[in-house]
N, C-alpha and C positions, 0 to 999 in steps of 0.2 A: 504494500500500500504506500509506504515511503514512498519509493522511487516512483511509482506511478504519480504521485504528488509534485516530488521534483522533475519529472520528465514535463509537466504541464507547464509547472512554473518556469521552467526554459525556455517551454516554447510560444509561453506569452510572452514574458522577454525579448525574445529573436522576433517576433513579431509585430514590439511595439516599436523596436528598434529600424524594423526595413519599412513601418509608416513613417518616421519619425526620417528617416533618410532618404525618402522617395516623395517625400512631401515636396510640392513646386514651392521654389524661394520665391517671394513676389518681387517683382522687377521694379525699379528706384530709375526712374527718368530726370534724373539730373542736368541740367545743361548746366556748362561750364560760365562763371559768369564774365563777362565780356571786358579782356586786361586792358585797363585803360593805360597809355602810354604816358610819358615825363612832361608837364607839360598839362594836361588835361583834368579837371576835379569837376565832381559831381556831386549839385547842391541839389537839395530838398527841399523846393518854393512852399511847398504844401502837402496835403492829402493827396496822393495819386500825382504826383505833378513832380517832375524834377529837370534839371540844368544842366547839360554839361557845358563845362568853363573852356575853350582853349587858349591858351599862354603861351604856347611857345614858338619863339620868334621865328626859327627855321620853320613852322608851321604854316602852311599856303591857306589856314582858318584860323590865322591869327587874330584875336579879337572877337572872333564868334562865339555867339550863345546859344545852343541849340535846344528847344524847350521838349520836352515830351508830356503826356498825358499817359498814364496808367490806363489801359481797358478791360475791367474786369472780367469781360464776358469773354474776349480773346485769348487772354491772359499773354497781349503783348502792350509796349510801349507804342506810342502813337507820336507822329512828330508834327508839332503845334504851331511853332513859328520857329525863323533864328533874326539874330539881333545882332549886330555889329558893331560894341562898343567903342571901339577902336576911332570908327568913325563920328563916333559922337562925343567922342573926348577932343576930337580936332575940331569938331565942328558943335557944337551944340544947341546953336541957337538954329539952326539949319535940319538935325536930325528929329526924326519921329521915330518912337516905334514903330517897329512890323506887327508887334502883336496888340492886342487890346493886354486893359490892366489885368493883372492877375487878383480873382476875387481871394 
């Protein structure tokens, strides 16, 4: 009767073990998030809404602001206006914004 006891109890064992190893891992979609280079910083205007900065002078978007909008339902970034500080630190009585105010 032992061993009939122990021969079961091995073999639930050995068979919680090949569920337990045969189980599907569930799959983690990760994207990599996007390296910003030397030179570039990304501000956070608001809720859903962020900036990236470009600074640096060998940069051919030097002085640019690039706006984005968060779209929940996509679950991408949307691009809202850019803005050319640059041009309005030379000029300021001259520049407008591109975009309306940020509520």
């Amino acid at each position: 009767m032992s061993n009939k006891f122990k021969d079961l109890v091995l073999i639930g064992i050995l068979i919680c073990l090949l569920i337990i190893a045969l189980k599907p891992v569930p799959q983690m979609n990760i994207t990599q998030p996007h390296q910003l280079t030397p030179g570039q910083s990304v501000v956070q205007l608001g809720q859903n809404r962020i900036a990236i900065v470009e600074t640096s002078n060998n940069s051919g978007m030097y002085g640019s602001i690039l706006v984005f909008d968060y779209d929940e339902q996509s679950r991408a970034f949307k691009l809202q206006g850019k803005y050319d500080y640059s041009d309005y630190f030379r000029n300021p009585q001259i520049q407008k914004p591109l975009m309306p105010s940020i509520p």
